[in-house]
C-alpha positions in Angstrom: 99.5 111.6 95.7 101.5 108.8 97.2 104.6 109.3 99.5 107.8 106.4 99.8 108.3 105.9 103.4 112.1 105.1 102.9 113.8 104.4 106.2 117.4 103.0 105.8 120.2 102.6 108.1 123.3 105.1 107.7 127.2 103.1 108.9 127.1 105.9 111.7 123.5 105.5 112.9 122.4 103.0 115.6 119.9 100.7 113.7 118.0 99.7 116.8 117.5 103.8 117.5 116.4 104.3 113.9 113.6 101.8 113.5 112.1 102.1 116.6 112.0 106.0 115.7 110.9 105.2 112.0 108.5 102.1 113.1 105.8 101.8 115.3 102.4 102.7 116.7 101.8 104.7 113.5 103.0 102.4 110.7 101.6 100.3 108.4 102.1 96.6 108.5 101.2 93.0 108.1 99.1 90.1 109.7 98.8 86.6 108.9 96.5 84.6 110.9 96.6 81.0 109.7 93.8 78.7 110.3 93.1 75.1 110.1 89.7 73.5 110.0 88.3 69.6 111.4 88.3 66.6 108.9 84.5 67.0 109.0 84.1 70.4 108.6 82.1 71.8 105.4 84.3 73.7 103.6 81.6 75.9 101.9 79.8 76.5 105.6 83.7 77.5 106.6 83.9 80.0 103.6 80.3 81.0 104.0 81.7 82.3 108.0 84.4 83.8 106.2 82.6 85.9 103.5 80.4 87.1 106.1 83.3 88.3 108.2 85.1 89.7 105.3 82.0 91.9 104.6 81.2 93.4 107.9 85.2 94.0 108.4 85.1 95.7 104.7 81.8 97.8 106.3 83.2 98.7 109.5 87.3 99.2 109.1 89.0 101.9 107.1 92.3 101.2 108.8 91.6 97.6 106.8 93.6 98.4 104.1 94.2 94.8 102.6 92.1 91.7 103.9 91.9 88.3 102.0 91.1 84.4 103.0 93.6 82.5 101.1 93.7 78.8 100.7 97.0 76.7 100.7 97.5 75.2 98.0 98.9 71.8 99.1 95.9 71.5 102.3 92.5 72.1 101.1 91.7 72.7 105.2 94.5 75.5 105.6 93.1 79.1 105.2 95.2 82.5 105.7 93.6 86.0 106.1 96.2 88.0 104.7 95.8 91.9 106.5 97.3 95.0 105.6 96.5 97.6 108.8 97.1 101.3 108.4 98.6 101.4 112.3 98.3 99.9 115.5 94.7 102.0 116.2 93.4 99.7 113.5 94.5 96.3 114.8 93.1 97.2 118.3 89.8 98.1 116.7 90.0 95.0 115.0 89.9 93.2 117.9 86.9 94.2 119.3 85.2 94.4 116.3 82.0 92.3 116.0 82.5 90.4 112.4 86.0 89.2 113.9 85.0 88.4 117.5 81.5 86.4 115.6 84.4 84.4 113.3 87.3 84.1 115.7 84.3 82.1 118.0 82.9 79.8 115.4 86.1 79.2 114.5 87.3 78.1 118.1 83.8 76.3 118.7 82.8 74.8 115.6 85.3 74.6 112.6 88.7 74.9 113.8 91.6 72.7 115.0 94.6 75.2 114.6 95.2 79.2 114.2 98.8 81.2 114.8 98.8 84.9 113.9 102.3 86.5 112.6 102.7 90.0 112.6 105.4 91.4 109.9 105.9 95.3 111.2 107.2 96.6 114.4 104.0 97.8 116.7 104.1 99.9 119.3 104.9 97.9 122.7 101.7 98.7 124.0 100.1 97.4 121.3 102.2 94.1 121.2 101.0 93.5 125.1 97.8 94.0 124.3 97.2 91.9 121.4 99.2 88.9 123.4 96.8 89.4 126.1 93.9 87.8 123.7 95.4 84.8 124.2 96.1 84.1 120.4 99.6 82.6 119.8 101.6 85.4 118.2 104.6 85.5 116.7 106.2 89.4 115.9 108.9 89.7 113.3 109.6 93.2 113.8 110.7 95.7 110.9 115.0 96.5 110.7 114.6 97.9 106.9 112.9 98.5 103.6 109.7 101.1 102.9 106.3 101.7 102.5 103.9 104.0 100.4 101.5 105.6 102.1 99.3 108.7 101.8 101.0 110.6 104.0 103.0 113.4 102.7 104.4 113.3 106.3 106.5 110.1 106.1 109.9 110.7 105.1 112.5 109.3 107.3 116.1 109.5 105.8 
């Protein structure tokens, strides 16, 4: 069974106090990392890197609980990998995985000429710093309200 995560702020409550309490290291939450390929890039060679990534996260990542390459619709050369993480342990394993380290340096090397990564979900501090320190340009737009279902039978915050 699913559980609502419902964490809403109360007129006497200090929001700031309440979501870092309700959000964090243990919460679920969303990436974008938005990459642009060269003129004379193959496209299909580009997708072929992608699938093969996509496969060995898929394999290797059970905190990988959404993960899709999405084209823009108005710039064939624009690609999005749209991730839903299960918690911060998940990015950070992530990060070191091999898949994502093999894509992230073709990418850099041979196909790209752009990539930014936003983050929608508070992480934990710790995780923040380390995640800046790859060097990837990071923005962080961090939770103030809303919910999440989750199989946790744990997560009610009220």
């Amino acid at each position: 069974p699913h559980s609502v995560c419902a964490f809403q702020v109360h007129a006497s409550q200090d929001a700031e106090t309440l979501t870092m309490a309700a959000y964090g290291a243990t919460t679920p939450f969303l990436l974008l990392a938005r990459c642009h390929i060269k003129p004379d890039v193959d496209v299909d060679a580009y997708l072929a890197a992608a699938a093969e990534a996509d496969a060995g996260v898929r394999a290797t990542e059970p905190g990988m609980l959404h993960h899709t390459f999405d084209q823009d619709p108005d710039d064939d050369r624009m690609f999005v990998w749209s991730e839903v993480y299960k918690d911060d342990a998940s990015l950070l394993f992530h990060l070191t995985n091999p898949p994502l380290t093999k894509f992230v340096g073709l990418h850099s090397e041979t196909y790209g000429d752009g990539f930014s990564i936003e983050i929608y979900g508070t992480l934990d501090q710790a995780t923040k710093e380390k995640f800046s320190a790859t060097g990837f340009p990071i923005k962080y737009f961090d939770t103030k309200l809303g919910y999440t279902r989750v199989n946790d039978s744990m997560c009610s915050i009220m």
